[in-house]
C-alpha positions as CSV (number, residue, x, y, z in Angstrom):
1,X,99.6,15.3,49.3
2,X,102.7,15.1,51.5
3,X,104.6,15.4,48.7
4,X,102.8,18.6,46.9
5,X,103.4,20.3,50.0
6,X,106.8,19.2,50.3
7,X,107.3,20.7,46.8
8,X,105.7,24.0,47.7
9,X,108.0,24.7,50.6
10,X,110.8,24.2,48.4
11,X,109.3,26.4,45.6
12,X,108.8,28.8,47.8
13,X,112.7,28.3,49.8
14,X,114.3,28.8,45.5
15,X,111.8,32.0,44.8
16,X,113.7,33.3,47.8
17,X,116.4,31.9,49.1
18,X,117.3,30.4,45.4
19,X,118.5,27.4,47.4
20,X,116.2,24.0,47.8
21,X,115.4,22.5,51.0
22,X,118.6,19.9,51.0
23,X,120.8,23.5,52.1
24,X,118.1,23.8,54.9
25,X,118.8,20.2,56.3
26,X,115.4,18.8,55.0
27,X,114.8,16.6,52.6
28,X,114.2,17.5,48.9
29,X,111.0,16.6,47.4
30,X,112.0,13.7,44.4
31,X,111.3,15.8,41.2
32,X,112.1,15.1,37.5
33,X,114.5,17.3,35.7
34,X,111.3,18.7,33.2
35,X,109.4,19.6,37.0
36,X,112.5,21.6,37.8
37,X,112.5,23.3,34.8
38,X,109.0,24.3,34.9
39,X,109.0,25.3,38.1
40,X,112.6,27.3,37.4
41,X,110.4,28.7,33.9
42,X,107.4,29.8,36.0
43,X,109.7,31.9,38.5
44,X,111.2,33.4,35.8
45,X,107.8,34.3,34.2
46,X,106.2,35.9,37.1
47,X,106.7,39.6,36.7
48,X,104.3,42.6,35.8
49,X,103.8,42.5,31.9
50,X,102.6,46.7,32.3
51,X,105.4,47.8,34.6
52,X,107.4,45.8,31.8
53,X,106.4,47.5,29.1
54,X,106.4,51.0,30.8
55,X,110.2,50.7,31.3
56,X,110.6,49.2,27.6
57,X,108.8,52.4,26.1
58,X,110.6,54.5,28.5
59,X,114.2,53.1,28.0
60,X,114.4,51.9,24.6
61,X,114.6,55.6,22.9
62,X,117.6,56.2,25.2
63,X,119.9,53.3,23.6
64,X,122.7,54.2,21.5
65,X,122.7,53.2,17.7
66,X,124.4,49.7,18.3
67,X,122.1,49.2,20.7
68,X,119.0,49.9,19.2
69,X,120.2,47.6,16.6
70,X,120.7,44.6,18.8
71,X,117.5,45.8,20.6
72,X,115.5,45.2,17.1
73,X,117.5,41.8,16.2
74,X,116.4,40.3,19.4
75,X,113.0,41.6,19.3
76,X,112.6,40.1,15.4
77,X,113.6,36.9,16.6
78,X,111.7,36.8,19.4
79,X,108.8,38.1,17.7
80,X,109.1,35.0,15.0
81,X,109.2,32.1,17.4
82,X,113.0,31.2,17.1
């Protein structure tokens, strides 16, 4: 349990500080390299999928031509898993 909470405190010093607990003076919580990741992927998921697409729908019609292009190559892409 120690441990959980240790990693808590630390996910919460990256989601603001972006630094872990070691540039605080306290230990870091032993975590694998794929827990890191996860917890690094989580962070990066956690935004508001509506806001998201309200800016999207809003911004996307004011690109320029080249753009739009690279836009619609990224979003094919995406869209097929790759």
């Amino acid at each position: 349990m120690y441990i959980e909470a240790l990693i808590a405190i630390e996910d919460i010093c990256i989601v603001i500080a972006n630094l872990p607990l070691s540039h605080f003076g306290m230990h870091s919580p032993n975590r694998s390299a794929s827990t890191l990741m996860n917890t690094e992927m989580n962070r990066e998921l956690q935004y508001n999928t509506v806001e998201m697409a309200v800016i999207i729908t809003r911004n996307v019609p004011l690109l320029t031509e080249e753009q739009i292009t690279i836009y619609d190559r990224i979003m094919l892409t995406v869209s097929v898993g790759q």
